[in-house]
N, C-alpha and C positions, 0 to 999 in steps of 0.2 A: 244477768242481762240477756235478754231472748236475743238468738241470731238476725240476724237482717238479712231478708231477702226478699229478692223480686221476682213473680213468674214471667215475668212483661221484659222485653226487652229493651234497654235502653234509646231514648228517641231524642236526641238532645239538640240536633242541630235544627232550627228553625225554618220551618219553608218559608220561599221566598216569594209564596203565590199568595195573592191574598185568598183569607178564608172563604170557601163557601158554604151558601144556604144548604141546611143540611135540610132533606127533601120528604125523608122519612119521618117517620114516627119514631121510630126507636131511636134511643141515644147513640152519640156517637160514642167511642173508646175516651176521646177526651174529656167528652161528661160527664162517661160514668167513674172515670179516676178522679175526675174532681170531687164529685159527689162524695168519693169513697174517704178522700184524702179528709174533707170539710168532718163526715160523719166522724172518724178516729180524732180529730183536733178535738170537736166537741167532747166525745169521750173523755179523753185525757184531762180536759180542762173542767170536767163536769167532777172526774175520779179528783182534782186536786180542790175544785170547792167544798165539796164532801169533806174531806179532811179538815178544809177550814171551819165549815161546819161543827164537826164535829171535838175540833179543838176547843173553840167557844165553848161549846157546851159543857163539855169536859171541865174546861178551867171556873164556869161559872156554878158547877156540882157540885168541884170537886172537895170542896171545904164541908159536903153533905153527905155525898158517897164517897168515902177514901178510896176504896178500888177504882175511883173514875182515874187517879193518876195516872194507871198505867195507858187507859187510854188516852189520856193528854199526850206523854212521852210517843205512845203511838204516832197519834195524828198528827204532835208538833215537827217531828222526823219526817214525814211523809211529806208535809208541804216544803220542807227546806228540802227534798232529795224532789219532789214534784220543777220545784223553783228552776234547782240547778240543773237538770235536766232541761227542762223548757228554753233554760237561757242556751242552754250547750244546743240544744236540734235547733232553734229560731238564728242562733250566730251563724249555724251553715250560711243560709241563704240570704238574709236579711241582719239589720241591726234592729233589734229586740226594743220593743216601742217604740221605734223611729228617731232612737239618741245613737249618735256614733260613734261607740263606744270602740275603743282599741280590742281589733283581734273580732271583729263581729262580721258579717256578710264575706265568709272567710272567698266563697267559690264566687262569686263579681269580682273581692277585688283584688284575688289569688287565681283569676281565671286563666293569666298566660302560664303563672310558674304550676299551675295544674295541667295544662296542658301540654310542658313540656316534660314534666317526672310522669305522665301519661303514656308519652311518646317514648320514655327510655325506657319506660316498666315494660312497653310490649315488645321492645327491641330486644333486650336483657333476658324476657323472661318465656317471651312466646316465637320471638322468630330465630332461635338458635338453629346452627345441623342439625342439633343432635333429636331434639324436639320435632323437628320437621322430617327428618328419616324417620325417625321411630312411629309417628302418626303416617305418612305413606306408608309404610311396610301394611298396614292393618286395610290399606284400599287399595283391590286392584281394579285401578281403571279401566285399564282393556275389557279384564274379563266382565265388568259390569256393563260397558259399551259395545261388548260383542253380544251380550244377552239380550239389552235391547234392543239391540238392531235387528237380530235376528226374528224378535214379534212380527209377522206381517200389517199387523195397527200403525208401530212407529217406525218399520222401513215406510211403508204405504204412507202415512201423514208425511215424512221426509221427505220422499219423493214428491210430496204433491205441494209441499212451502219450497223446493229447488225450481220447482219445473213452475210454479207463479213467478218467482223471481226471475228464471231466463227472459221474458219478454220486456220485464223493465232495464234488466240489462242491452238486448238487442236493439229496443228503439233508442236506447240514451246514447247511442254509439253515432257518429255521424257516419252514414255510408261511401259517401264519398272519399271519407279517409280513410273508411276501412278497405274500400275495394283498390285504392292507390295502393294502400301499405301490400295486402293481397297481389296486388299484378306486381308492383315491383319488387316484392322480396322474393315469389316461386319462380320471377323470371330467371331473378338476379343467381338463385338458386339453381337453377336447373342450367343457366349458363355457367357457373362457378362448378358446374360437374366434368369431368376429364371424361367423357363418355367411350374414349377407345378403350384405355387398358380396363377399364370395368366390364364392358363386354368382352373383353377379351378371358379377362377372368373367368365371368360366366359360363362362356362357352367352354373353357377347360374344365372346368369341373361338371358340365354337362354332360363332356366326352368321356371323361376320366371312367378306367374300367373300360374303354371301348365300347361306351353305351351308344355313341354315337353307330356304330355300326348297327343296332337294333333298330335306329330310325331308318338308316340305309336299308332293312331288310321291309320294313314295313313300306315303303316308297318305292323296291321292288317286285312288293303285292300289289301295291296302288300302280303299280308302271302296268303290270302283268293285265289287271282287269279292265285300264283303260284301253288296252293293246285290244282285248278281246272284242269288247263293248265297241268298237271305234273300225274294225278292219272296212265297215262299207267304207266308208269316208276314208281312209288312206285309199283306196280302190278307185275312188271317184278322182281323190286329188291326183293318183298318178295317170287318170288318164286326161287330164284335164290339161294335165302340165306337158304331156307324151305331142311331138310333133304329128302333124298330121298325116304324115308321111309312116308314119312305123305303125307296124299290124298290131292288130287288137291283141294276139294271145301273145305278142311281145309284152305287151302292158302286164299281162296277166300274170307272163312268167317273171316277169320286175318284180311287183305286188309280191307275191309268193316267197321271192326270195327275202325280200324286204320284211317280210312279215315270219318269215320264218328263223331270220337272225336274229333279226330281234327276239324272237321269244327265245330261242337258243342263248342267248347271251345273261337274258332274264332267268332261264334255269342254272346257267352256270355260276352266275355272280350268289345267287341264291345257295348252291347246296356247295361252293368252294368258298371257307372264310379266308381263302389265301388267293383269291383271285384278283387278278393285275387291278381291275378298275375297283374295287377293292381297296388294295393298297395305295391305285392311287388319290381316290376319295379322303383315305386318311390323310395322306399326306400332304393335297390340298387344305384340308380341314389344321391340320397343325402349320403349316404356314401362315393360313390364313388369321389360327390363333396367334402367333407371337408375330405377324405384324401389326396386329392390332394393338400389343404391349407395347410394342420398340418405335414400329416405323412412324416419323413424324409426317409422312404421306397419306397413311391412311389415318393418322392422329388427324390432322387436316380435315381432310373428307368427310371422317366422321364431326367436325364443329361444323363445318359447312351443311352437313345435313342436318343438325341439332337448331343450327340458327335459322335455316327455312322450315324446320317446322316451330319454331318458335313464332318465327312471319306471318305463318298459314294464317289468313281470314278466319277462317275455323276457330283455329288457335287461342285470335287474339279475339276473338267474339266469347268463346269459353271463359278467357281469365276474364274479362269484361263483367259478365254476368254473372261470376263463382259465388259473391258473396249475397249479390239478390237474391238468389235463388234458394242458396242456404238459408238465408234469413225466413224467407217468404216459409220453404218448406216446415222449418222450424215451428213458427210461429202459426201455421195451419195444422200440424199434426198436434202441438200442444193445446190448442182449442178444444181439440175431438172428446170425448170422453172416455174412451178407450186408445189414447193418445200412444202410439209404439216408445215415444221419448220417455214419459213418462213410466213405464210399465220398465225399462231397459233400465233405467236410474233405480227404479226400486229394485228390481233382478242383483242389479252390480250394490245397492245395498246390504243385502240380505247374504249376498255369497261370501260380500267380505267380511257382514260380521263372522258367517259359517264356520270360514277360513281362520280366522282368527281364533273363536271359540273353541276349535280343533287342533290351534298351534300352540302348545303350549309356549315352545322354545320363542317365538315369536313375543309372546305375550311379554314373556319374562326381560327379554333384552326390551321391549317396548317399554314396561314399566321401571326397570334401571335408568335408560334414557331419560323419560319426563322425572323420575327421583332426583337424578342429578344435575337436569335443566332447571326444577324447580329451586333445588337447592342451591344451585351455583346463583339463579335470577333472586334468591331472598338473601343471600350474604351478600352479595354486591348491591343490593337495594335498599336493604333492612334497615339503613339509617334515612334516608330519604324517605321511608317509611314513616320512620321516626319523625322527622320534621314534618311530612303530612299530616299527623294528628297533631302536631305543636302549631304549624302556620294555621290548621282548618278553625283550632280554640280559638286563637287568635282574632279571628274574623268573628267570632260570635257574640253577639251584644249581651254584656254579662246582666242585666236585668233578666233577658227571656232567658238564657241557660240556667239561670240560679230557679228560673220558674219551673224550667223542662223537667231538671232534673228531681225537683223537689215534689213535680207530678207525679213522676216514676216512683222514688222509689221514698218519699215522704210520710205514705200512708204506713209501713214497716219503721220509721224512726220515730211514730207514735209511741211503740210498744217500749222503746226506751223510757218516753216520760210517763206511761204506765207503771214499767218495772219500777223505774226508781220511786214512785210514789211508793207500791207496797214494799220494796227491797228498804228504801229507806227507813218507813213508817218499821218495820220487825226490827231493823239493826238500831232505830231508836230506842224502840222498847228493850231491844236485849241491854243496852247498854244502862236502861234505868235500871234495869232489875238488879244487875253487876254491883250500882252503884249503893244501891239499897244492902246486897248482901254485906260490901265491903267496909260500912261502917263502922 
């Protein structure tokens, strides 16, 4: 008996659309299988009138031509093996001349308990561990998904089906609620921050190292140039502020001294790093750090000033307008055609397949991860699975399934009442000859 197969994939379950006019010329897949299926029955039923044929003839010779017996034995074999064949492939689907016969139209009216030894067959036999490890090991996802990504075609296409998508995401969103949720969560947020001891931190590790004295040196070059740039004007203002009564080159000798301590002071603080203002700079600066951690005075102060710029018109006009404005931006650069959103989404495409295709260590814990999600989500599924394909039979009207299937793969269980016509018609004959010798 020839094997049975199909190149065509099984199509069993019935759309629920009705058909439409096929527009083309050419056949559709379902005509040309019917075609195919019709042309093999004819065959089959052509090879077993043959036989009949040639029995008749046989047995009306045979009293003329004695060698026609073995062709009788032949032919008569071949239509009994034709027969029972025909009745065995026509009881799949149907009952065999339209009598209802016990054990006939097995898959109509064997369609639930076929679909449920269906449903255990794949559970049992396809969705094990051990089967499902062993078929992952041979794919690694990663490394196939960092390859393509890395293509500039399919980051580029990628980018350009996300970056379509954002706009129907951004209008389907109501503004109003996004921009409420927006004001009051970064409010709620930025007042839910303890703003002292965090600046307080900051500023320590700004200092730390005595970095802060480097700024101190740079603010004593900026004191120095403003000193130089600036001496008309202290000149003016001291003579401005000088009673009218005190002589000019008193102003003058004021000015001079005034300008000459100063810069005196500015050289000293400069080239002494142990000079008093100095030291006392730092030690304002470390006070000033830990009472920003400790003291609940300047804890205060700083919420008092966190909550008026929270107030500020400014402020509240910004959060106001945060999400318009996003939006509007958003939605006008991705128009463009050289849109920065767009080009930045493929960028961060392409880098991370890069990164990945470069990682191996990455890849590998990434594909143990989905191996084991996979397989943990098909053993705790795999029966649910099972009832899937048992409830899906269940719904299928066993007329058209017993038709679907006999589409498929009906035109291959031809070749059975093929074979059995010549399988049978030789083992007939062998068995005349046997009978002949053993007399």
């Amino acid at each position: 008996m020839e094997r049975i197969t199909t190149s065509e994939p099984l199509q069993l379950l019935p759309s629920s659309q009705p058909a439409q006019p096929i527009q083309s010329n050419q056949p559709s897949r379902e005509q040309t299988q019917r075609a195919d299926l019709k042309r093999m029955k004819r065959f089959a039923t052509s090879l077993f009138l043959a036989m009949t044929a040639l029995f008749v003839a046989s047995l009306l010779l045979e009293k003329q031509y004695g060698w026609l017996s073995f062709v009788k034995a032949f032919a008569e074999a071949a239509m009994v093996g034709a027969l029972a064949d025909w009745f065995a492939v026509t009881a799949l689907f149907k009952h065999p001349l339209g009598l209802p016969i016990p054990h006939t139209a097995i898959i109509k009216n064997q369609k639930d308990r076929i679909g449920e030894s269906l449903g255990n067959f794949v559970e049992r036999n396809f969705l094990t561990s051990a089967i499902i490890a062993s078929k992952l090991q041979t794919i690694d996802i990663p490394q196939k998904a960092a390859e393509w990504l890395v293509e500039p075609e399919n980051s580029e296409h990628l980018a350009e089906r996300i970056t379509t998508f954002i706009p129907d995401v951004l209008n389907a969103m109501n503004n109003d609620d996004v921009q409420h949720f927006i004001e009051h969560n970064l409010t709620e947020r930025l007042r839910a921050v303890d703003i002292a001891p965090i600046t307080g931190n900051l500023l320590a590790t700004l200092t730390a190292n005595n970095r802060h004295q480097g700024l101190l040196d740079e603010a004593l070059k900026l004191a120095g140039r403003l000193l130089e740039t600036n001496k008309d004007i202290i000149r003016e203002k001291i003579r401005e502020e000088s009673p009218w009564y005190v002589p000019g080159f008193v102003d003058e000798k004021l000015y001079a001294k005034i300008i000459a301590k100063a810069d005196e002071t500015l050289r000293d603080m400069n080239k002494n790093p142990d000079h008093e203002l100095r030291r006392k700079f730092h030690q304002a600066t470390q006070e000033f750090i830990q009472n920003l951690r400790t003291s609940p005075e300047y804890r205060e102060k700083a919420e008092a000033l966190k909550e008026e710029f929270l107030q500020h018109p400014t402020v509240q006009q910004y959060f106001s307008s945060l999400w318009t404005d996003v939006k509007f931006r958003l939605l006008a650069d991705i128009e463009k055609p050289d849109s920065s959103v767009r080009v930045q989404i493929q960028n961060g495409i392409a880098k991370f397949g890069e990164g990945l295709l470069n990682d191996e260590k990455m890849r590998t814990r990434m594909n143990e991860w989905m191996n084991n999600a996979i397989i943990s989500i098909v053993e705790s599924r795999k029966n649910e699975l099972a009832s899937l394909i048992a409830d899906t039979v269940k719904r299928w009207d066993g007329d058209t399934m017993s038709d679907r299937i006999e589409l498929q793969v009906g035109r291959d269980l031809q070749f059975i009442r093929i074979n059995g016509t010549l399988v049978g018609g030789l083992v007939g004959l062998v068995i005349y000859c046997l009978s002949l010798f053993l007399r």
